[in-house]
N, C-alpha and C positions, 0 to 999 in steps of 0.2 A: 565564543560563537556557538549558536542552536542553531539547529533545524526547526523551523516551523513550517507545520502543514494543515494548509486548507484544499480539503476536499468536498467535492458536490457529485450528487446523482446524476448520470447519464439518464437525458430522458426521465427527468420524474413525473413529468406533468404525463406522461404518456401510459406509467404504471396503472395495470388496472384496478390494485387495491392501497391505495397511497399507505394507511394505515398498517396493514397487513405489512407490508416495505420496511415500513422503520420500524415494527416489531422485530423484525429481521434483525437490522441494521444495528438495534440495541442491545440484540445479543450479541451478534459480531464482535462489537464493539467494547462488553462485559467480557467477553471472552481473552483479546487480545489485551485488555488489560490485566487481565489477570493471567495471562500463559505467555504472552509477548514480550518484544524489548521493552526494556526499562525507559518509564515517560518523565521529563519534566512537566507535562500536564496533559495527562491522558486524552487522547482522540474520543470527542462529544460533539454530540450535535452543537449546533447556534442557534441559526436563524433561517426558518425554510427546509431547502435539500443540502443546509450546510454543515462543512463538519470542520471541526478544527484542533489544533495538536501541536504539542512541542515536543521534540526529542533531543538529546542530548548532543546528537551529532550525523551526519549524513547517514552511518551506516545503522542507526536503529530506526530513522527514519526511512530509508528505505527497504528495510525487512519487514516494517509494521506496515507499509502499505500493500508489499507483498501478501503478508499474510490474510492482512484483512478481505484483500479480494478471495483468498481460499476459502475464507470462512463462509461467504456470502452466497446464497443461491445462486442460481445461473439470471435469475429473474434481474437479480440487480447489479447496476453496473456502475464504477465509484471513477471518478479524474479525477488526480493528484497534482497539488501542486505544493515544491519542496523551496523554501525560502531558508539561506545559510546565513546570516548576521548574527546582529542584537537585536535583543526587545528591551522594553521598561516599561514598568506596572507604573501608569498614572493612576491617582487618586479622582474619585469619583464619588458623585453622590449614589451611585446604584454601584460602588464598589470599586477595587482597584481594576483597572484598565491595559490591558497587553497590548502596547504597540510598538511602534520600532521597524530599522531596516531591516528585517529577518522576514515579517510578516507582507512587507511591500514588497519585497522580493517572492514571495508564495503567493502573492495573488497574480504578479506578473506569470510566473511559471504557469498557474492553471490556465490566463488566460490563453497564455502560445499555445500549451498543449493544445487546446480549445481548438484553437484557428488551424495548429497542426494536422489534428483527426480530421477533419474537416477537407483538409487539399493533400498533402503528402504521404502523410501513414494514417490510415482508418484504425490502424489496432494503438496510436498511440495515447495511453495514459496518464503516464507521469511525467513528469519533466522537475527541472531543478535549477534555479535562479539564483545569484545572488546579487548585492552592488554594483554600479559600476567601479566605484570606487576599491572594490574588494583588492587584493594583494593578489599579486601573478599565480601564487599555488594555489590558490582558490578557486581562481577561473581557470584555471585549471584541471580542478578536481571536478569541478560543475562540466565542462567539456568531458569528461572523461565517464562521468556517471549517465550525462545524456547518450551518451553516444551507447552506456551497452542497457538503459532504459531502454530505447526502443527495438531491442532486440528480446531483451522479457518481456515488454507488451506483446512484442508481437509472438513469443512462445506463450504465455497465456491464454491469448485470445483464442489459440487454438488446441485447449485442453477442454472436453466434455466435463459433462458435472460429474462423470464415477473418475476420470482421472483427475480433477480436484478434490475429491476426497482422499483420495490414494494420497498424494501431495502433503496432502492435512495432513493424513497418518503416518506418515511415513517421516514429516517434521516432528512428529508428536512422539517420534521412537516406537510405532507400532510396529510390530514384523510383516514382511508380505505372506505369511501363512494366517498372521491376524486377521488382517486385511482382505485376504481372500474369502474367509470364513464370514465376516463381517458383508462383502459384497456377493457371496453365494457363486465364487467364480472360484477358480483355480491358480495355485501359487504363479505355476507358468505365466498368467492373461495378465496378472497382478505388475509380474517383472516385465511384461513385453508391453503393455499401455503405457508402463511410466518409460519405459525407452524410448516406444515410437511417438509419445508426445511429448518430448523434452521434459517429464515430468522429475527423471533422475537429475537434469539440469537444473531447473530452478530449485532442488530441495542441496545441491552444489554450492549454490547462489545462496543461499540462505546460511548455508556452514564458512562461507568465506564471509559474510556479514557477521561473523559470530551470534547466527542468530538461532543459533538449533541447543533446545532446553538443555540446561546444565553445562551449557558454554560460558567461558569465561566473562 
């Protein structure tokens, strides 16, 4: 069993410099594959505002999407959807083909989230799907990941852009006198932003996903 993740832009058509956006996005994206959890097939665009990803298991897939919103300006805004099965590479004449229940389940995920922000939680992002058929600790685990997803969305959503660099830094094993020196603030402001913005939490959230560099 993978995780597979398809992700799209909040609002791209809306972006003022579409261009500009996914030069962003490509970095982001170079980035977490090179500093992030380990990919069965690294998060890349597709088609359009699409993006898509395989991870080896729920908890690198939902670190990589953690992350990847850290990396990203405040300008852009990513919905996640986490699909737990199988895939299978079909043969194709434009090459081998990824599909399977893992990926039918990540497109349903994105769409609830979708319908979700929309009426219940405005700040929710991600979400995580799998089979009906899946096995009881499955559905399970997916009840169990949605349930504290929408509480990191909604800590997220309410981090400024210097306390998501602080976040960045601070998974990256910067010190906060680094950090301060880097944002021209003071160690103090450094330790009381990531407090007062649950920023020490989700970098918590990231060590219990073993997702903090030189983790097992």
């Amino acid at each position: 069993m993978v995780a597979a993740v398809i992700a799209d832009i909040v609002g791209s058509r809306e972006l003022e410099d579409r261009v500009a956006a996914q030069r962003a996005l490509d970095a982001a994206l170079a980035d977490l594959a090179a500093a992030g959890p380990r990919a069965v097939r690294a998060m890349l665009p597709t088609v359009g505002d699409e993006l898509q990803g395989v991870y080896p298991d729920l908890a690198g897939a939902l670190a990589a999407t953690l992350l990847l919103q850290l990396t990203l300006p405040e300008t852009i805004e990513l919905r996640f959807g986490i699909g737990l099965g199988e895939i299978q590479s079909i043969p194709s004449a434009a090459g081998p083909l990824s599909e399977g229940e893992a990926w039918w389940a990540a497109r349903a995920a994105i769409e609830h989230v979708e319908r979700l922000a929309r009426r219940a939680a405005p700040s929710a992002r991600t979400w995580v799907a799998a089979p009906d058929e899946a096995p009881a600790e499955v559905a399970e685990l997916v009840r169990v990941a949605n349930a504290g997803l929408l509480v990191r969305d909604r800590a997220f959503a309410q981090l400024t852009p210097r306390t998501r660099r602080l976040v960045r830094g601070r998974w990256e094993g910067r010190t906060q006198r680094e950090l301060a020196e880097a944002e021209g603030i003071t160690q103090p402001a450094v330790s009381q932003a990531l407090a007062t913005a649950d920023g020490a939490a989700l970098i918590e959230g990231l060590r219990a996903l073993g997702a903090m560099p030189g983790s097992a």
